[in-house]
C-alpha positions in Angstrom: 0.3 -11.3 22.7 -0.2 -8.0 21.1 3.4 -7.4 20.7 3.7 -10.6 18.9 0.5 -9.7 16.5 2.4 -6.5 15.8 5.6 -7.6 14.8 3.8 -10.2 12.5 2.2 -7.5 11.2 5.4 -5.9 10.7 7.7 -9.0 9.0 3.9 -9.0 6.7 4.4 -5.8 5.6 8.0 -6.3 5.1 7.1 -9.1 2.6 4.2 -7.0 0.6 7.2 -3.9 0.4 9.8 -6.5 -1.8 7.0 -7.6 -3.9 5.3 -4.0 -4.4 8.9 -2.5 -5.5 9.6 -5.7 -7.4 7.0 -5.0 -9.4 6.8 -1.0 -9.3 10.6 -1.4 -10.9 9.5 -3.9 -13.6 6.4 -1.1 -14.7 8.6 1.9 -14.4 10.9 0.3 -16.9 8.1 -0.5 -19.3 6.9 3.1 -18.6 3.1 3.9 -20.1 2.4 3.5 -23.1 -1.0 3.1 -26.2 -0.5 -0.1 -26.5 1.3 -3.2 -24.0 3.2 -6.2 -24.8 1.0 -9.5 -23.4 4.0 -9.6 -21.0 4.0 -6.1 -20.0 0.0 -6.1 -19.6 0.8 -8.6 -17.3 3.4 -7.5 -15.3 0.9 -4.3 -14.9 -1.6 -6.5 -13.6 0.3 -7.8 -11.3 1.7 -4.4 -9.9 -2.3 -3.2 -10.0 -2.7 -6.8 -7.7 -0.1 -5.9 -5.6 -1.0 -1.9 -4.8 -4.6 -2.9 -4.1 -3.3 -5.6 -1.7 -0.4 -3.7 -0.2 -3.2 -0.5 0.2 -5.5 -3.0 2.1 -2.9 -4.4 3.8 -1.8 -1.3 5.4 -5.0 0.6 6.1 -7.0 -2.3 7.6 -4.6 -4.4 8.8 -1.1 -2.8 9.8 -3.1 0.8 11.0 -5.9 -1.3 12.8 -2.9 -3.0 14.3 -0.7 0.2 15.8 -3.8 1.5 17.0 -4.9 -1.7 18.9 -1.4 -1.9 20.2 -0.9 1.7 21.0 -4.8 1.4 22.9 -6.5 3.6 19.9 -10.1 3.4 20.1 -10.9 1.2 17.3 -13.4 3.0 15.3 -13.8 3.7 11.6 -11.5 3.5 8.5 -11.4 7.7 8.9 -10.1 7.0 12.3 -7.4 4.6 11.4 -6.2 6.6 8.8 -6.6 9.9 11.0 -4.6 8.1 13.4 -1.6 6.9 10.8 -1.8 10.7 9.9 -1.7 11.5 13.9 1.9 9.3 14.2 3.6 10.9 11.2 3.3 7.9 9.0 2.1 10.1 5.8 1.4 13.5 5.2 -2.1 14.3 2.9 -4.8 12.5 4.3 -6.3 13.5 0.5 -4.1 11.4 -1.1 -4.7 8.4 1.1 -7.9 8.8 -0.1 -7.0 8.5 -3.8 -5.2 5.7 -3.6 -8.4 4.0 -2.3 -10.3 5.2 -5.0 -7.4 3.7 -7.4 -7.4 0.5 -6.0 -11.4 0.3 -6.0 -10.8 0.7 -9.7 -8.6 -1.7 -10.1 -10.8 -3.8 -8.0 -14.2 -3.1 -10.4 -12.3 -3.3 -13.9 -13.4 -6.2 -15.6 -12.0 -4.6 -18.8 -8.5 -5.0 -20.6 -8.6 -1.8 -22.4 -9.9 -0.1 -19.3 -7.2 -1.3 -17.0 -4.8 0.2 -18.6 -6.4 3.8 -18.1 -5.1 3.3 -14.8 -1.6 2.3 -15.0 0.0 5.6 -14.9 -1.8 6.4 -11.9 -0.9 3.1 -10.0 2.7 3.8 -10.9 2.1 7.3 -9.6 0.8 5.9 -6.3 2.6 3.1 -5.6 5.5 5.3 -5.0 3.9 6.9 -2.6 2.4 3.5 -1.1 6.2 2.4 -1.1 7.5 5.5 0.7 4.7 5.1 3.6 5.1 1.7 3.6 9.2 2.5 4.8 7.7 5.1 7.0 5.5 2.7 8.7 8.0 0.2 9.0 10.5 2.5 10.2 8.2 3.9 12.8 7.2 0.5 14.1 11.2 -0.3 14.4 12.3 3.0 16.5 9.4 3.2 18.5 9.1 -1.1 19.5 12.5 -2.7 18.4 11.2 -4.8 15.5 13.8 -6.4 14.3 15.6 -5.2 10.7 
């Protein structure tokens, strides 16, 4: 049964990856800028969307679910992430913790205009969300066979 949560987890993730890079390519075309196009505020939002989900996504539920799996205790978010960090899934536990605080900005701007203030650093992170989002998923298909 675990096995079965795991690779779910896994064809999840899998689906939040296409949709993060499909819309991390859309903003890094756009680029930053003073002032957006409606269309390119929105395609923003919807990469801001996507990093906060895809950064949730991984931490609480793809982490949670290696270390269940691999019989980790299951204790705080420090010790997922500690954990991740453990299995060679990212290197700076620091920025992990950044890209938390980015997407709890996202999460608490109400604001247009302040928004914005945060695109260059979601663009920033969700490369790096993208790159241990391959390393997890890479990890997971060495070590338990999931499928490609």
């Amino acid at each position: 049964m675990m096995r079965e949560k795991l690779l779910s987890d896994y064809k999840l993730l899998k689906k939040q990856l296409f949709w993060i890079q499909l819309s991390f390519d859309e903003c890094h075309s756009i680029g930053i800028k003073d002032k957006y196009e409606i269309d390119e505020f929105g395609k923003f939002e919807t990469l801001c969307g996507r990093y906060s989900r895809g950064i949730d996504f991984l931490i609480r539920k793809m982490f949670r679910t290696l270390d269940e799996y691999e019989f980790e205790n299951q204790g705080t978010l420090v010790d997922v992430v500690n954990n991740a960090h453990k299995r060679g899934l990212f290197d700076d536990i620091e920025k992990i913790r950044i890209m938390k605080d980015v997407r709890n900005t996202i999460a608490h701007e109400y604001i247009e205009d302040d928004l914005t203030e945060v695109f260059d650093e979601v663009l920033e992170y969700t490369q790096v969300l993208i790159s241990i989002i391959h390393t997890t998923l890479s990890y997971i298909q060495k070590r338990y066979g999931a499928d490609e």
